[in-house]
Every structure is written in structure tokens, then in C-alpha cells.
C-alpha positions in Angstrom: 38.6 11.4 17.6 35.7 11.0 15.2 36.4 10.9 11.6 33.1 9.6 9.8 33.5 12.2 6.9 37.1 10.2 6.2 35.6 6.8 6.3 35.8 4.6 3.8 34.3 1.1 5.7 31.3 2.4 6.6 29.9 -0.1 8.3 27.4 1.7 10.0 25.3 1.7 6.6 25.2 -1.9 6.5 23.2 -2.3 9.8 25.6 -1.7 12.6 27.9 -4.9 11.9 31.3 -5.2 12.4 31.3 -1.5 13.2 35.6 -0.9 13.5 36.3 0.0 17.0 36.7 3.7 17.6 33.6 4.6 15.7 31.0 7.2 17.5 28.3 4.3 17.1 30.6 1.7 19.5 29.8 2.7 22.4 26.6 3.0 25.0 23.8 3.8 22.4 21.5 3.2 24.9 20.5 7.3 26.1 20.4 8.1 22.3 17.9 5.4 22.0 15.9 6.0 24.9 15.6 9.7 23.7 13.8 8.2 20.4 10.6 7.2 23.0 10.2 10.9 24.1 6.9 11.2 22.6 8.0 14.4 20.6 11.4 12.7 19.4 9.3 9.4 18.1 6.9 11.5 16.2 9.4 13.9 14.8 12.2 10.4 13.6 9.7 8.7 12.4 8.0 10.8 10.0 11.7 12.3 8.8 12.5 8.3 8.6 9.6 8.2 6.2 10.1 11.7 3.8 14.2 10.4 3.8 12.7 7.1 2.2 11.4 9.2 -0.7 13.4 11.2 -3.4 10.9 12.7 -5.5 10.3 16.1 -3.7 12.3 19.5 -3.0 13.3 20.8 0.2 10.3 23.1 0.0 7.9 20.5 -0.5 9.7 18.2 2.0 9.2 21.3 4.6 5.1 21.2 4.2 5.0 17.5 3.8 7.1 17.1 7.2 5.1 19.8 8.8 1.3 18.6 7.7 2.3 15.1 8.8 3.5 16.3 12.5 0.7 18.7 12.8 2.1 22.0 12.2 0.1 24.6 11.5 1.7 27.3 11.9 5.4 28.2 10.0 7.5 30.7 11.2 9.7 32.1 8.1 12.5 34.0 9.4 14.9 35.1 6.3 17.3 37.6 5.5 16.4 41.1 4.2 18.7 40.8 0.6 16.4 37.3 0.5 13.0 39.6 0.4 11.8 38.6 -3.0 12.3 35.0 -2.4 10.9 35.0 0.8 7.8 36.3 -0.7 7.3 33.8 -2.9 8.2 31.3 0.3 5.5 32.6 2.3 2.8 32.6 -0.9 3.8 29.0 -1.3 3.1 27.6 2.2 -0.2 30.0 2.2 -1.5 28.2 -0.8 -0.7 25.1 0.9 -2.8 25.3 3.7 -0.1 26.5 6.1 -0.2 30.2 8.3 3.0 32.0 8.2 4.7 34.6 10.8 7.4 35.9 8.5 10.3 37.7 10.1 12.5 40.2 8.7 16.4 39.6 9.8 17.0 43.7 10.8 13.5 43.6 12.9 13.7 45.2 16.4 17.2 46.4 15.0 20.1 47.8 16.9 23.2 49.5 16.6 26.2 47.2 15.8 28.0 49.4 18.9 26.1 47.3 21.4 28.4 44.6 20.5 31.7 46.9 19.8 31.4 46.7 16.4 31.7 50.1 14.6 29.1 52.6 14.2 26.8 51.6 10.9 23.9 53.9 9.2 21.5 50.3 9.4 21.1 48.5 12.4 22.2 45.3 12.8 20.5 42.0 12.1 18.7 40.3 15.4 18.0 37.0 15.6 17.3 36.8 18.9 14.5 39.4 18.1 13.1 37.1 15.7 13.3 34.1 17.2 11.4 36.1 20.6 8.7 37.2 18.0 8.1 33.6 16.6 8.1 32.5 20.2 5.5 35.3 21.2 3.7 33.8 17.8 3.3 30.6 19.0 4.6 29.1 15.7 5.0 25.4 15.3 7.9 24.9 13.6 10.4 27.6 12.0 12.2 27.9 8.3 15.6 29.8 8.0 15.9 31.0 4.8 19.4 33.3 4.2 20.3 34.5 7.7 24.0 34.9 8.0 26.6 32.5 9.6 26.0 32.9 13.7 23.3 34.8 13.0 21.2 31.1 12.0 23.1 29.7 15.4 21.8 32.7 17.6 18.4 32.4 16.1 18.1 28.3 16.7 19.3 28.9 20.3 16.7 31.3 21.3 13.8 29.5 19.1 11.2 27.3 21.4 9.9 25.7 17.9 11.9 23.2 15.9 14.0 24.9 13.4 15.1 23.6 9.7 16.6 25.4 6.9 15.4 26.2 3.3 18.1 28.0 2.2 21.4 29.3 3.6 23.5 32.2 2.8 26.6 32.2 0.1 26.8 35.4 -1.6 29.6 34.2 -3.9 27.5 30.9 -4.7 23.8 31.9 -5.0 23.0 30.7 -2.1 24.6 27.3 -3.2 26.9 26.4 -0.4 28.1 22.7 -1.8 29.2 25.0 -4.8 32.3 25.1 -3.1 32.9 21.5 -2.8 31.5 20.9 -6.0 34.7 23.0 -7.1 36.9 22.1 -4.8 39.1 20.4 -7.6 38.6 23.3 -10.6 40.2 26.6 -10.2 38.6 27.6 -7.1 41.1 24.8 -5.5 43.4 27.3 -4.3 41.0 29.0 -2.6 39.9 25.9 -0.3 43.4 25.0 -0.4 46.1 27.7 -0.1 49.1 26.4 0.0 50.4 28.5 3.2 48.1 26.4 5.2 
């Protein structure tokens, strides 16, 4: 059983020394490894190894820096439909940039929730496999999830044939600030994270 997120040797940061036995990175390394000389997999570690190095840019600028350096050309923005307005400005940003951006809508190609038992709703349902078959059908190079709900993001990564990343994810009770949460794990949201009948 893997704990890293409970670890407090970590060895693993020091340069894989005395590593305690039981870790994930004790045993055969060696597929992992070879998997790093897949041309694609080189290109793709070793420019991330290079933008992780630096700390002086945003997510955003990280997500054109990344994609100029690997060649993309072409984003694919797919993003949720109460994140319109950001998404806009998204799509203006990596225009001005250089980039050219198929944007996707989340309730494109839309159907009704009763396809997956779900009751009958006046708006169709969000598709991300929709999107992700309209990026495809793009031919975009690499695609940026901004908002899409929880599954949703997993149903459209599954079905996307470019690398995916995320800008921003959804929280409606944060503003879109996930680590919110944990940042207040110990405040008065505690009991939330933490109910004591758990």
C-alpha cells in the first residue's frame, strides 16, 4: 500500500538514496524508464523538466511556453459553458500568442440526460466525448480543460487523441479554487472535510 502523501522521509527527493523499503520507487524502475526513450515521452519530460525548473510564470503562460517548445500549434480549449467569459478571454490570449484555437463548448452535440437514466432535463446534457471527437476531427495538438465537471474531465481525457492538461478546474463553492478546501481544512470549514460520523 502506497502512502507518499503520508511520508515524512522522503527520500525520494534526495536522489533515490536510501529509499525505505515499501516505497513505489523500490522496485523494477526499469519499463518506466525505458518509456522515457519513446521519442514522444522524451520530448514531452524533458521540456516539462525544464518549465518545472522555473517559478516565474502562471499556469497559462506555462501552457504556451510548453506548447511552443513541443511544437504545438494548434490548442484545443474545451471548457464549461458557466466558464464562457473566461474562456473568451482564454482563447484571445493564446490567439495573441501565436497559437490557433478550436474552442469547445461542454453542452455541444448535446443529449438528453435520459440516455444515461438520469431524469428528463429542459438542457441537454454536457458531452465530453462529443468534444473530445471534435478536437480529434480538428486535428489539435494538444488540449486545455478549463471548468468541465468531475467525470466529465475523465470522459473527455479518455476519448482525446491529443495530450490533455488542465487550466482550470471546477469548484463552484471555491471559485474554481480547489486547494481552497485544504487551505481550510483546519478553519471552520473543518467539519465539513471531517464530519465526525465518518
Amino acid at each position: 500500500m502506497y502512502k507518499c502523501a503520508l511520508c515524512k522521509v522522503r527520500a525520494c527527493e534526495s536522489g533515490m538514496n536510501n529509499i525505505p523499503s515499501g516505497c513505489p520507487g523500490t522496485g523494477d524502475m526499469s519499463e518506466a524508464k525505458e518509456a522515457y526513450l519513446d521519442d514522444e515521452n522524451y520530448e514531452l519530460s524533458k521540456i516539462a523538466g525544464v518549465l518545472a525548473a522555473q517559478n516565474d510564470k502562471t499556469r497559462i503562460e506555462e501552457i504556451m511556453e510548453f506548447s511552443g517548445q513541443n511544437g504545438f500549434k494548434k490548442i484545443g480549449l474545451v471548457f464549461c459553458t458557466s466558464l464562457s467569459a473566461e474562456a473568451e478571454i482564454i482563447e484571445k490570449i493564446f490567439t495573441h500568442n501565436g497559437f490557433h484555437v478550436e474552442s469547445v463548448m461542454c453542452k455541444v452535440g448535446g443529449v438528453s440526460k435520459e440516455l444515461i437514466g438520469l431524469e428528463k432535463s429542459n438542457k441537454p446534457m454536457c458531452n465530453p466525448i462529443a468534444q473530445a471527437g471534435a478536437l480529434n476531427k480538428a486535428g489539435t495538438d494538444i488540449n486545455v480543460i478549463v471548468g468541465l465537471c468531475i467525470g466529465h474531465d475523465i470522459l473527455f481525457t479518455k476519448y482525446s487523441e491529443a495530450p490533455v492538461t488542465v487550466l482550470a478546474v471546477k469548484d463552484r463553492v471555491l471559485a474554481h479554487n480547489p486547494l481552497g478546501a485544504v487551505y481550510l481544512a483546519n478553519t471552520f470549514y473543518k467539519s465539513k472535510l471531517f464530519p465526525v460520523n465518518k
